[in-house]
PDB file of N, CA, C and O in Angstrom:
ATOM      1  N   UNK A   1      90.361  84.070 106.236  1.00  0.00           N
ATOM      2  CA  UNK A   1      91.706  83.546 106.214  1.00  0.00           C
ATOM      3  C   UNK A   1      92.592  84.460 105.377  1.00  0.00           C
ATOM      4  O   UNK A   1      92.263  84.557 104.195  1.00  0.00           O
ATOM      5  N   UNK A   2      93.686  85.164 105.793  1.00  0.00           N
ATOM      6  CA  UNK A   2      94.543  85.472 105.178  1.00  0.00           C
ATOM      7  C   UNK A   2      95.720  85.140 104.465  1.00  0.00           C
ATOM      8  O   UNK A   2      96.638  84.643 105.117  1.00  0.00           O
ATOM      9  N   UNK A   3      95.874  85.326 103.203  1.00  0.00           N
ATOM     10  CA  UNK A   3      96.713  84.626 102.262  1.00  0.00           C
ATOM     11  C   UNK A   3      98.116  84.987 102.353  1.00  0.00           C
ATOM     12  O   UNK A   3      99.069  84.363 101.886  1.00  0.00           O
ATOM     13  N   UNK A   4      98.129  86.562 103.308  1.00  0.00           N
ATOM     14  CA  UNK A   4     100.133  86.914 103.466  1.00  0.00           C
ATOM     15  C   UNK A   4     100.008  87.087 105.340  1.00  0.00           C
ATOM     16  O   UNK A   4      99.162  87.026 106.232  1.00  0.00           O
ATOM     17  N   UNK A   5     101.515  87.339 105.142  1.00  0.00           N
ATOM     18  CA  UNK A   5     101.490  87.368 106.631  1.00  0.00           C
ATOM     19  C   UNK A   5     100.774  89.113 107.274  1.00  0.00           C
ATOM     20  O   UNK A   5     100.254  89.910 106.493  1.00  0.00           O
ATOM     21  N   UNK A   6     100.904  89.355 108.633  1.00  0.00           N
ATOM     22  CA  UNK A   6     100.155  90.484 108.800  1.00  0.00           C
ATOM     23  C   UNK A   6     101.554  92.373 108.314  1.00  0.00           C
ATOM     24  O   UNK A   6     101.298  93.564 108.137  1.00  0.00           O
ATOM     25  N   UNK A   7     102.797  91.592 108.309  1.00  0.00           N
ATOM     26  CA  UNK A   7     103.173  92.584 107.913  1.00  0.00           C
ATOM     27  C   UNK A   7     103.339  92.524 106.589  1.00  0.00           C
ATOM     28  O   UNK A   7     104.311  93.268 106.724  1.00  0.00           O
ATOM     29  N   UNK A   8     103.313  92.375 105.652  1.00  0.00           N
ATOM     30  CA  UNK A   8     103.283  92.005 104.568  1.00  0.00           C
ATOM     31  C   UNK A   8     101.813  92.776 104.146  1.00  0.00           C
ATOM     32  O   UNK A   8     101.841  93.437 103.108  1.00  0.00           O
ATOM     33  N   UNK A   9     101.021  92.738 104.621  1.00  0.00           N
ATOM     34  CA  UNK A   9      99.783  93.102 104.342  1.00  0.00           C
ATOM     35  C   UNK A   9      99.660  94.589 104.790  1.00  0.00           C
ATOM     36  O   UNK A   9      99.332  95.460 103.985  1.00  0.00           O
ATOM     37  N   UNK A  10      99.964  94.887 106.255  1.00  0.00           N
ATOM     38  CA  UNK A  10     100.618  96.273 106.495  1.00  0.00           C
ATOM     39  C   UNK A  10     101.212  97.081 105.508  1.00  0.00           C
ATOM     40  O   UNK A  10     100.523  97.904 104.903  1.00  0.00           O
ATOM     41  N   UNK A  11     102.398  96.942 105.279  1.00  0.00           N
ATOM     42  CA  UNK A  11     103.126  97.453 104.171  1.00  0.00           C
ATOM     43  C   UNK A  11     102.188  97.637 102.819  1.00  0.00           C
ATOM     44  O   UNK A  11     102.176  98.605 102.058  1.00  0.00           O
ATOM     45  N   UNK A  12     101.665  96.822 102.769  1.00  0.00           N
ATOM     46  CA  UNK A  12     100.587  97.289 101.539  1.00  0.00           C
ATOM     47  C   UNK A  12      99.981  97.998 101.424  1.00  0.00           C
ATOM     48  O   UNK A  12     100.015  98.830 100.518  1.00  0.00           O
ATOM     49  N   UNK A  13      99.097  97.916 102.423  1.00  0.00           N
ATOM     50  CA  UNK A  13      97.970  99.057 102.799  1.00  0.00           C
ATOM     51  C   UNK A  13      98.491 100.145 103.366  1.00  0.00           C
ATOM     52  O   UNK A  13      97.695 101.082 103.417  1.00  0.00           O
ATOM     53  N   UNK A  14      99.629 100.365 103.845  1.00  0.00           N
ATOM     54  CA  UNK A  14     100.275 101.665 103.840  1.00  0.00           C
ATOM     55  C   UNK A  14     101.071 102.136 103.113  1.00  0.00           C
ATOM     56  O   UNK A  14     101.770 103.000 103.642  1.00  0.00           O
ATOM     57  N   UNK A  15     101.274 101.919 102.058  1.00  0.00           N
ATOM     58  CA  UNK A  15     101.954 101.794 100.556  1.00  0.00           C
ATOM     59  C   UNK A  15     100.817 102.647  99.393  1.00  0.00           C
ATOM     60  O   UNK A  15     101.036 103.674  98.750  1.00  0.00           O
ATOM     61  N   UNK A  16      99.502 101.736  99.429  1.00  0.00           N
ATOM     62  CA  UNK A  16      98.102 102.366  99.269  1.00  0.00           C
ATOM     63  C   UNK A  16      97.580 103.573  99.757  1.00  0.00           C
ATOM     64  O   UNK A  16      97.052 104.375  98.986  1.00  0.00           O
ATOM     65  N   UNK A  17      97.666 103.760 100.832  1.00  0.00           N
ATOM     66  CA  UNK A  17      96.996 104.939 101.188  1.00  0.00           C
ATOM     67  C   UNK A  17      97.955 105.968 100.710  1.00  0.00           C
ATOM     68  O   UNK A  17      97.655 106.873  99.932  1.00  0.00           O
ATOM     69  N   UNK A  18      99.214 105.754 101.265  1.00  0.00           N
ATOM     70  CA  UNK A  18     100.099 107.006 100.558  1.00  0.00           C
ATOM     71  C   UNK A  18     100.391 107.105  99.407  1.00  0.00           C
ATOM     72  O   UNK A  18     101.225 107.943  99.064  1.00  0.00           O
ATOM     73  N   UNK A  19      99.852 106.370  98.604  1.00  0.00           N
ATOM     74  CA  UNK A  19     100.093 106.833  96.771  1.00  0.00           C
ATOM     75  C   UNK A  19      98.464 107.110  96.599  1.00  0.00           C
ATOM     76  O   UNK A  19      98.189 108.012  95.808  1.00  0.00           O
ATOM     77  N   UNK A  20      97.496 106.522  97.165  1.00  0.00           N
ATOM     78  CA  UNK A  20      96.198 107.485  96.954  1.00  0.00           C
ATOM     79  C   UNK A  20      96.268 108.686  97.508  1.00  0.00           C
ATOM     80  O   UNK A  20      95.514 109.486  96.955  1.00  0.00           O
ATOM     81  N   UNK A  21      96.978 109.186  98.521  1.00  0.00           N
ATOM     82  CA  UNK A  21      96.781 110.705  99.364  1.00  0.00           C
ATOM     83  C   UNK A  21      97.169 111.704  98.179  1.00  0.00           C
ATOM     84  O   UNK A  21      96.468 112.640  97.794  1.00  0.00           O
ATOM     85  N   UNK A  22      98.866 111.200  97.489  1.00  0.00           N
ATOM     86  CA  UNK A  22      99.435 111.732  96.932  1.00  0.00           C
ATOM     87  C   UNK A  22      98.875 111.572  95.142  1.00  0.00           C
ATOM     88  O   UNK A  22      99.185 112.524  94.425  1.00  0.00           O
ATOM     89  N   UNK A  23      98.490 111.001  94.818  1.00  0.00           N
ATOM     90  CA  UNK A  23      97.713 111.235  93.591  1.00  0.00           C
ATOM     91  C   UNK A  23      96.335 111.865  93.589  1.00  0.00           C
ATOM     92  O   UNK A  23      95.780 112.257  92.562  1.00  0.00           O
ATOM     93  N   UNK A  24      95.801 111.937  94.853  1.00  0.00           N
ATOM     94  CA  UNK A  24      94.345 112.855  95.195  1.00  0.00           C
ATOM     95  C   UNK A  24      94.589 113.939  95.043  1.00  0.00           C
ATOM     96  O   UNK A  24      93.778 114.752  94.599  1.00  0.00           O
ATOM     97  N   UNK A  25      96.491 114.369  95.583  1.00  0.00           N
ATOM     98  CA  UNK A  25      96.656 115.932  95.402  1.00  0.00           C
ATOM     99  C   UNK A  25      96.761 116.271  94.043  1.00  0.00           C
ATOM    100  O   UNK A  25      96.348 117.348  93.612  1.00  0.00           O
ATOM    101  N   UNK A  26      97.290 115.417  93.346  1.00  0.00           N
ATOM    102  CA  UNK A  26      97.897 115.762  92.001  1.00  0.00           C
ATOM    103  C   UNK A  26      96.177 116.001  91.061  1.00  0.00           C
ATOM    104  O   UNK A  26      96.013 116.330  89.886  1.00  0.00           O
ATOM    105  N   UNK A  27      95.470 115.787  91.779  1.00  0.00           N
ATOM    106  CA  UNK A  27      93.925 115.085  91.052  1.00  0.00           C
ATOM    107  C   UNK A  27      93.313 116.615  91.571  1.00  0.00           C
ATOM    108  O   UNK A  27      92.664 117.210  90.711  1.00  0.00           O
ATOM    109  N   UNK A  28      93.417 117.079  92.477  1.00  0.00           N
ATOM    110  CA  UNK A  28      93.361 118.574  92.720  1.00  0.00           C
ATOM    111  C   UNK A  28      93.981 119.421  91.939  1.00  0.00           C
ATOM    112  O   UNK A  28      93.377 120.341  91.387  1.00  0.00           O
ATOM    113  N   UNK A  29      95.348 119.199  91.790  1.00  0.00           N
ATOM    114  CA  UNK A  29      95.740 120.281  90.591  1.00  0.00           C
ATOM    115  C   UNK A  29      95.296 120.456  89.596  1.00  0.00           C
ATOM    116  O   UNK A  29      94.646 121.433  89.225  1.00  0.00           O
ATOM    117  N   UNK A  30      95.697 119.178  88.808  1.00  0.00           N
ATOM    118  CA  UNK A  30      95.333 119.096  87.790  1.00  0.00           C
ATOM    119  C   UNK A  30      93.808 118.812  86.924  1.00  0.00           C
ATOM    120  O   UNK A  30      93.581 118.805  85.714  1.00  0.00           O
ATOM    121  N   UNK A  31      93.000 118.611  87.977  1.00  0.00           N
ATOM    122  CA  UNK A  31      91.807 118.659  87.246  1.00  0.00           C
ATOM    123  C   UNK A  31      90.870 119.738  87.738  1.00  0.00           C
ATOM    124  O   UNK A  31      90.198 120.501  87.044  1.00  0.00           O
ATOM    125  N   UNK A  32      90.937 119.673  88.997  1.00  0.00           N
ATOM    126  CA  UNK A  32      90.016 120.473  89.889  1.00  0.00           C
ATOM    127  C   UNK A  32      90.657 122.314  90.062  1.00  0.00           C
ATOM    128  O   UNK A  32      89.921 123.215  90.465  1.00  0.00           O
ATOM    129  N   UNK A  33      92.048 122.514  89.681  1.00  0.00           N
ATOM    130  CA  UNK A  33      92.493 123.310  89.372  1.00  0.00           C
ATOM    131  C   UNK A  33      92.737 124.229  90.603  1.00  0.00           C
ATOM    132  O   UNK A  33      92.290 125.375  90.563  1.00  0.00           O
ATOM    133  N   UNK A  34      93.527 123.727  91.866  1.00  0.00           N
ATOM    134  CA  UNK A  34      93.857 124.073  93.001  1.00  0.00           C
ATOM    135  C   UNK A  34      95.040 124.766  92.649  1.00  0.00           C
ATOM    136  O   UNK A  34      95.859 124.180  91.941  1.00  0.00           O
ATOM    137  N   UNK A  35      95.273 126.008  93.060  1.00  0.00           N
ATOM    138  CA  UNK A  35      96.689 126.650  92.671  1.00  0.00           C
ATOM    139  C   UNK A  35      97.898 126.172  93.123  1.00  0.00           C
ATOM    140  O   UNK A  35      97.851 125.780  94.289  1.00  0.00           O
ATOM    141  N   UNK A  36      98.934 126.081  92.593  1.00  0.00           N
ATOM    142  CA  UNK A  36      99.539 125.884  92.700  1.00  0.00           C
ATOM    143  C   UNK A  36     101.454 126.097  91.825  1.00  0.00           C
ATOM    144  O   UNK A  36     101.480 125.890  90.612  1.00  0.00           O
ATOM    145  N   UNK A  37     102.617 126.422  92.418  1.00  0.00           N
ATOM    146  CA  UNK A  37     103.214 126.791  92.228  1.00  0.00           C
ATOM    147  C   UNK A  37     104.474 126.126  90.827  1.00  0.00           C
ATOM    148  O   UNK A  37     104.625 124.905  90.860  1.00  0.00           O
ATOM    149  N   UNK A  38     104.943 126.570  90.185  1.00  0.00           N
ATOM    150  CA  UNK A  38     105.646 125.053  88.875  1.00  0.00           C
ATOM    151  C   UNK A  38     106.738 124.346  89.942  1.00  0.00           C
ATOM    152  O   UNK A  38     107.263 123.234  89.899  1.00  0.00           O
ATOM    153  N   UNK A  39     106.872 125.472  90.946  1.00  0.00           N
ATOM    154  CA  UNK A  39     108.151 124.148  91.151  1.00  0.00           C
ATOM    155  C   UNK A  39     107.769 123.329  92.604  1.00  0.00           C
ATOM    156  O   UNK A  39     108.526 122.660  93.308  1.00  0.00           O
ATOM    157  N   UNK A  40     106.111 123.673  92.822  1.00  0.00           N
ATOM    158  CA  UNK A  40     105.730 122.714  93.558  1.00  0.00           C
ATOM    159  C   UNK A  40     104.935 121.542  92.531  1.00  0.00           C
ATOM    160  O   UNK A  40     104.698 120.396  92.912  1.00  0.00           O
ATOM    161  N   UNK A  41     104.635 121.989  91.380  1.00  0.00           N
ATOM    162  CA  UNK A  41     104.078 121.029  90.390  1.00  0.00           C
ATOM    163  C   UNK A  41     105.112 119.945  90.585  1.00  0.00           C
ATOM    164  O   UNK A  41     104.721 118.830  90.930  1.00  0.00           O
ATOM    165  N   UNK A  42     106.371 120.169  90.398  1.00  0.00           N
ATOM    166  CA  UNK A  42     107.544 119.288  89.912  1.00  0.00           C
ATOM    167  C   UNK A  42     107.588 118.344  91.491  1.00  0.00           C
ATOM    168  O   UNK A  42     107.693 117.119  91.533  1.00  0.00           O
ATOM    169  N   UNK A  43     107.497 119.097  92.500  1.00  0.00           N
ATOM    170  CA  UNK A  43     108.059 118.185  93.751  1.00  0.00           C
ATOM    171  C   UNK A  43     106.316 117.401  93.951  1.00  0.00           C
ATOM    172  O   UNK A  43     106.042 116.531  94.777  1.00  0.00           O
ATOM    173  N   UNK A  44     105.717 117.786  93.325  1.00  0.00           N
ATOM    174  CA  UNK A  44     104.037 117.052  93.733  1.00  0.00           C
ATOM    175  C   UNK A  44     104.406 115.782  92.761  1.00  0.00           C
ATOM    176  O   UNK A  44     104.521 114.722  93.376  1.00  0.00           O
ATOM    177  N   UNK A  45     104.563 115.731  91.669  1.00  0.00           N
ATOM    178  CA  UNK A  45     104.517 115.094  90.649  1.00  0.00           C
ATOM    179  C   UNK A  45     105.665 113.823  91.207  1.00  0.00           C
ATOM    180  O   UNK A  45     105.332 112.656  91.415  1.00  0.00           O
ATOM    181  N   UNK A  46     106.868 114.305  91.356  1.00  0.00           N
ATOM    182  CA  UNK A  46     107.924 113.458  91.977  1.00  0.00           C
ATOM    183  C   UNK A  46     107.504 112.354  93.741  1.00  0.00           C
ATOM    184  O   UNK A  46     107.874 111.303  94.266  1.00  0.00           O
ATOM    185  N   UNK A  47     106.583 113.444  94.005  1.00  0.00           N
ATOM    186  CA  UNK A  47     105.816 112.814  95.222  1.00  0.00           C
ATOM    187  C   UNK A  47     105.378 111.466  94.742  1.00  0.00           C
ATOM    188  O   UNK A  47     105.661 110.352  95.183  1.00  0.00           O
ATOM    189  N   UNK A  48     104.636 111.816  93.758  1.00  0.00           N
ATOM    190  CA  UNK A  48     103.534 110.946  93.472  1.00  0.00           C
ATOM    191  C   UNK A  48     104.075 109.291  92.688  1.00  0.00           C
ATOM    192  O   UNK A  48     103.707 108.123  92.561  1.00  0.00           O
ATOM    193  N   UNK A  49     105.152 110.204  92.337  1.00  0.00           N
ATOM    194  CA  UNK A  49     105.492 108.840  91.375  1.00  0.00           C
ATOM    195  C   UNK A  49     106.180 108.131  92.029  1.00  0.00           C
ATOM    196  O   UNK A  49     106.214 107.020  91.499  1.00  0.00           O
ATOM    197  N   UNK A  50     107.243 108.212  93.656  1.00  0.00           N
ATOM    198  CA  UNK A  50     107.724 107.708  94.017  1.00  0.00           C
ATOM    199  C   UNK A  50     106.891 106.746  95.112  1.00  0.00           C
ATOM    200  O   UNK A  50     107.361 105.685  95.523  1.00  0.00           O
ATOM    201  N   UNK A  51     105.672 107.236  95.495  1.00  0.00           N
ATOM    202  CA  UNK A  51     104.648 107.329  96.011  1.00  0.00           C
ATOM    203  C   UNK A  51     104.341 105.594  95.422  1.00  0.00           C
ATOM    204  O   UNK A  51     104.327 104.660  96.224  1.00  0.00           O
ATOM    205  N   UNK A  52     104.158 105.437  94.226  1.00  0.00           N
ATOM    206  CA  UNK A  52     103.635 104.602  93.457  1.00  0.00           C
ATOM    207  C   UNK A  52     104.571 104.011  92.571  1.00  0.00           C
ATOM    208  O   UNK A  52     104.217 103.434  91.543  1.00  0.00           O
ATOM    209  N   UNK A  53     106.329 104.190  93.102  1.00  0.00           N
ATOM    210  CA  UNK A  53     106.889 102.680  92.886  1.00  0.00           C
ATOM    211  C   UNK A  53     106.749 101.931  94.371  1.00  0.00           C
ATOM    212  O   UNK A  53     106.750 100.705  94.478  1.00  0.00           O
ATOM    213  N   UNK A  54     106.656 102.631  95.235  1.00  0.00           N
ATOM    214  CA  UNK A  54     106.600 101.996  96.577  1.00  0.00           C
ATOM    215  C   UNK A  54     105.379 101.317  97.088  1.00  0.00           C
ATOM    216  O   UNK A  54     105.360 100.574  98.069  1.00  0.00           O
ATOM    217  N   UNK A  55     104.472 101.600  96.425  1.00  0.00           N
ATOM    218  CA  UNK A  55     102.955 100.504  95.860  1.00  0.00           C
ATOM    219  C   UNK A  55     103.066  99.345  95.341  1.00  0.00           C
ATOM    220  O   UNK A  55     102.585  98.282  95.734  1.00  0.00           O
ATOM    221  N   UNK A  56     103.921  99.631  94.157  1.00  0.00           N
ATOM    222  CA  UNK A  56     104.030  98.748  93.377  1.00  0.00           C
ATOM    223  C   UNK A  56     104.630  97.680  94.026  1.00  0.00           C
ATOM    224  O   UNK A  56     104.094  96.615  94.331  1.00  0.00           O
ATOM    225  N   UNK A  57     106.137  98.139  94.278  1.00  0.00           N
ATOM    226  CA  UNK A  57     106.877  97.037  95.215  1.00  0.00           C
ATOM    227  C   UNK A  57     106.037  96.253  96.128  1.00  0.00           C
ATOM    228  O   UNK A  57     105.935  95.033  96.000  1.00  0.00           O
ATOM    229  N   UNK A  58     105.305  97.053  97.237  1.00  0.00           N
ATOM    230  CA  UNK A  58     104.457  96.189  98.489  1.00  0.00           C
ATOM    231  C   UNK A  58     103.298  95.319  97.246  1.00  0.00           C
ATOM    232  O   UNK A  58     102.894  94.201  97.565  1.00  0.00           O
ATOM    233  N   UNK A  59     102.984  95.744  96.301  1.00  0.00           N
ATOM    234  CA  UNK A  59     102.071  95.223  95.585  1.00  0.00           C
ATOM    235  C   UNK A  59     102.782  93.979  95.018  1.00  0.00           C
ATOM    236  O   UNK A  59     101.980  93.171  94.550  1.00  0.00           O
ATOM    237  N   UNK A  60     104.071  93.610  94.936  1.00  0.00           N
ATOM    238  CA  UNK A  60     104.547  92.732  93.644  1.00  0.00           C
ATOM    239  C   UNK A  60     104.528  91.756  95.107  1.00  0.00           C
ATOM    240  O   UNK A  60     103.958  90.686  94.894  1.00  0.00           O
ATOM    241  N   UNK A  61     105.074  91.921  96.661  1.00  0.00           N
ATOM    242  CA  UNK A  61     105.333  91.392  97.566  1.00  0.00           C
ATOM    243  C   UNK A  61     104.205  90.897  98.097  1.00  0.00           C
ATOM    244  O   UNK A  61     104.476  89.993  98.889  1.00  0.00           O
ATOM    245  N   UNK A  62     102.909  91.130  97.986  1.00  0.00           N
ATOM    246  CA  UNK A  62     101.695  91.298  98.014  1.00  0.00           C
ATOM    247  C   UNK A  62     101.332  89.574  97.594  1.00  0.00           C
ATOM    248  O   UNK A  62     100.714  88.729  98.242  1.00  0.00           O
ATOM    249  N   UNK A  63     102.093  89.478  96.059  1.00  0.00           N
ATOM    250  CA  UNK A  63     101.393  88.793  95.463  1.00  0.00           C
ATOM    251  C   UNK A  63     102.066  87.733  95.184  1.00  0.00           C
ATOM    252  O   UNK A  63     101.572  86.775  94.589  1.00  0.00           O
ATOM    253  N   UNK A  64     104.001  87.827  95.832  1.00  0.00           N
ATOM    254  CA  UNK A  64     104.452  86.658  96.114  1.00  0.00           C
ATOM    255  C   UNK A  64     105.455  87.093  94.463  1.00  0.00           C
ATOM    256  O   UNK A  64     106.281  86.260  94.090  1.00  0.00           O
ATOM    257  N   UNK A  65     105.304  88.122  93.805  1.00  0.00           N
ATOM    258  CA  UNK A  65     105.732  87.871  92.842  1.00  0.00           C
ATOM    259  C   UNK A  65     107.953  88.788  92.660  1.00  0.00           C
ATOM    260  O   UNK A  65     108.382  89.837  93.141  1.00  0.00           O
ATOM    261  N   UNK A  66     108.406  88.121  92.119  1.00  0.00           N
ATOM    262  CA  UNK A  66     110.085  88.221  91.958  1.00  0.00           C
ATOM    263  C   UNK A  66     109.877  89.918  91.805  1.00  0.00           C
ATOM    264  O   UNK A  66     108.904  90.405  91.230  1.00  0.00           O
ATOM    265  N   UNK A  67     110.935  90.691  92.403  1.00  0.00           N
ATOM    266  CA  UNK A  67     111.101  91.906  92.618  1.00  0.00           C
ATOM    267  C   UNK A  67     111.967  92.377  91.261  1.00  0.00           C
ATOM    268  O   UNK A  67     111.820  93.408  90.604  1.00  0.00           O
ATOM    269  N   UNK A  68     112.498  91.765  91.148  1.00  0.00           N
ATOM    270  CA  UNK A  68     113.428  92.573  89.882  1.00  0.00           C
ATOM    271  C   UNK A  68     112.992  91.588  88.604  1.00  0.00           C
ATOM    272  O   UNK A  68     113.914  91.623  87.789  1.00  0.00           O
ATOM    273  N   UNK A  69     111.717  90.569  88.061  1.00  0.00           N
ATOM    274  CA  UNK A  69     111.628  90.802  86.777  1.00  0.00           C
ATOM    275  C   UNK A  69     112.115  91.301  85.481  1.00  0.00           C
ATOM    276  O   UNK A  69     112.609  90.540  84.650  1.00  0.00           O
ATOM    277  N   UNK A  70     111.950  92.907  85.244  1.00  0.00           N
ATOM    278  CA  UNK A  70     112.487  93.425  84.678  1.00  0.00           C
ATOM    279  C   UNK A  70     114.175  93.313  84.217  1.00  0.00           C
ATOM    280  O   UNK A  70     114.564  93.484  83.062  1.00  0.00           O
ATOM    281  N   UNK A  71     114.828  93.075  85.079  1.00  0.00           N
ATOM    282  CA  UNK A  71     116.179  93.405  84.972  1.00  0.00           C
ATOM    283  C   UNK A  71     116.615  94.486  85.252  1.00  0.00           C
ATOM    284  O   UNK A  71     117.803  94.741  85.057  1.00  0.00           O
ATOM    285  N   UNK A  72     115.634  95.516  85.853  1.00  0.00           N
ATOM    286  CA  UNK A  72     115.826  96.656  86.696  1.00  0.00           C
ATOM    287  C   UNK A  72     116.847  96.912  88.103  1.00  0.00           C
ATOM    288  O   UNK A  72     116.459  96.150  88.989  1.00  0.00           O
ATOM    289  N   UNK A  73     117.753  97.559  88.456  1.00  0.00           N
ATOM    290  CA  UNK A  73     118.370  97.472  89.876  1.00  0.00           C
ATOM    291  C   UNK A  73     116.851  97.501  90.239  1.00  0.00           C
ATOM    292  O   UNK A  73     115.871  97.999  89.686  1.00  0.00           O
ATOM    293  N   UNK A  74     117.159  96.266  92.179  1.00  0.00           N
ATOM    294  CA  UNK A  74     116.232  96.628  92.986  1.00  0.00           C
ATOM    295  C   UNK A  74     115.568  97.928  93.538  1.00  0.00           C
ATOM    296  O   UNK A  74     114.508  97.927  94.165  1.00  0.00           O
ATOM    297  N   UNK A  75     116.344  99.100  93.221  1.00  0.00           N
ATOM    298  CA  UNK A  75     115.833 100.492  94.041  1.00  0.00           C
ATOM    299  C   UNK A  75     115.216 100.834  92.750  1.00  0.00           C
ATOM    300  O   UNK A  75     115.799 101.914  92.657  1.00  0.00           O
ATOM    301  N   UNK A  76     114.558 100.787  91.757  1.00  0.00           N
ATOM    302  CA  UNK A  76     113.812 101.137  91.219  1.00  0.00           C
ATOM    303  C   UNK A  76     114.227 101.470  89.815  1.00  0.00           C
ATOM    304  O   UNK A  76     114.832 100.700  89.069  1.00  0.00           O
ATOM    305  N   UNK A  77     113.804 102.817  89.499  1.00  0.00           N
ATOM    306  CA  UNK A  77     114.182 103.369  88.293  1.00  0.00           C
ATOM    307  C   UNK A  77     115.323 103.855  88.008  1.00  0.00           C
ATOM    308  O   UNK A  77     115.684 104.760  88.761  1.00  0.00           O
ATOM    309  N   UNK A  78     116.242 103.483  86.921  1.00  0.00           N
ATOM    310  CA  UNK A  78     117.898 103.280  86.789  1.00  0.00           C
ATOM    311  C   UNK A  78     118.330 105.013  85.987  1.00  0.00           C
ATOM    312  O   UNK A  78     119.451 105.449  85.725  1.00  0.00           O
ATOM    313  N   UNK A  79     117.071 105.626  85.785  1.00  0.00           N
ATOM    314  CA  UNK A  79     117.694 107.339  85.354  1.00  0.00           C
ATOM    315  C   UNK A  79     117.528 108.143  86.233  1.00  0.00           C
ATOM    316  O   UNK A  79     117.792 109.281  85.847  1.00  0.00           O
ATOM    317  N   UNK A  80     117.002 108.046  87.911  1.00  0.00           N
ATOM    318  CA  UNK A  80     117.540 108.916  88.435  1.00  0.00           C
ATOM    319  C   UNK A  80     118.815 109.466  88.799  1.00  0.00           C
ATOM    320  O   UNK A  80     118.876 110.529  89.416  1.00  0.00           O
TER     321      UNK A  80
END
């Protein structure tokens, strides 16, 4: 029995895979020591993190829980 609806659950799991793809790369650079360029460091890194507010979000929706908590604007982080 499933506890969300099927898109709801979609969005998740494709939310998931693309912040794992994109932190696997960063997990190559930086540990495994795949070359790489500084100002592709910067657009990998920016990958990743945007990668994983968009997790988060399907994750908070996931779980039924209020999107802006924080007092954050809805689009995310307020210093870009």
């Amino acid at each position: 029995m499933a506890f969300v609806d099927e898109s709801t659950a979609t969005a998740y799991r494709e939310a998931w895979e693309a912040w794992r793809r994109q932190l696997d790369h960063v997990h190559r650079v930086l540990l495994d020591g795949e070359p790489i360029t500084p100002d592709q460091i910067k657009g990998l890194l920016n990958r990743e993190a945007r990668a994983k507010e968009k997790y988060e979000a399907a994750r908070r929706r996931l779980l039924g829980i209020e999107e802006n908590l924080a007092g954050l604007p809805p689009e995310g982080n307020p210093f870009r």
